[in-house]
N, C-alpha and C positions, 0 to 999 in steps of 0.2 A: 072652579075656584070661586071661591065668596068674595063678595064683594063687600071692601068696607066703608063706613060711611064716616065723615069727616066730623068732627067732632066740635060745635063752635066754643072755642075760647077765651074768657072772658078775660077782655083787656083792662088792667090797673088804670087807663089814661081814659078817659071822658071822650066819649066819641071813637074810642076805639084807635085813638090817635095820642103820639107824643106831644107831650109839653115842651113848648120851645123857651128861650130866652124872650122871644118878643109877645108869648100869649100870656106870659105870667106876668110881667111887668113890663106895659109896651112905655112907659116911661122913664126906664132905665138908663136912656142915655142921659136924659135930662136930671136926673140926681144931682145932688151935690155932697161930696164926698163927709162924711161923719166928723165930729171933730177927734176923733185916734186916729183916723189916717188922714187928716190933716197935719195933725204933733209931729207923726212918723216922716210926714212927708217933710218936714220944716228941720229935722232932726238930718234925716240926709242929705239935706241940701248945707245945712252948717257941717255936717262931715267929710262934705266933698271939700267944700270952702277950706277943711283945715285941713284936708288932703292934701291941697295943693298949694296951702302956704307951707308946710312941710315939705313938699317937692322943693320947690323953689329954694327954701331953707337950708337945705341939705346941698343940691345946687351949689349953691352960695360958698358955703363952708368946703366942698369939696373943693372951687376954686381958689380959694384961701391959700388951703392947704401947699396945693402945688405950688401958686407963687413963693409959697414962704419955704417951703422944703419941698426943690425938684425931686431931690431923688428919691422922695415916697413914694414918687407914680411908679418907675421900676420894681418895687416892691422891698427893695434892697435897703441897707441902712449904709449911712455917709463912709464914705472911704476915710481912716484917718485922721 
């Protein structure tokens, strides 16, 4: 049987090694976010905001309802 011989490789990565997150930009974490996902971020944080004065809102009016017409909660319309 022949014997084969290994064949070397030529790797796309410098050294023969992968690029990580920390050799390509070891100051990454220290960034500061761009000003679009700055906007984006100020834009969900007011969506949440009206998120949840619309919860509240809705809340609200749901309790309304009941005091003023119990027998909406049964689903039924007033006897009579």
């Amino acid at each position: 049987m022949a014997s084969v011989a290994a064949t070397p490789v030529n790797s796309p990565f410098p050294n023969g090694k992968a690029l990580s997150v920390h050799s390509m930009a070891p100051s990454l974490a220290t960034t500061t976010p761009g000003p679009d996902l700055t906007e984006v971020e100020e834009l969900l944080a007011t969506m949440k905001q009206t998120l949840g004065t619309l919860g509240a809102t809705f809340d609200t009016l749901g309790e309304q309802t009941a005091h003023r017409f119990p027998w909406s909660s049964n689903g039924c319309c007033p006897s009579g």
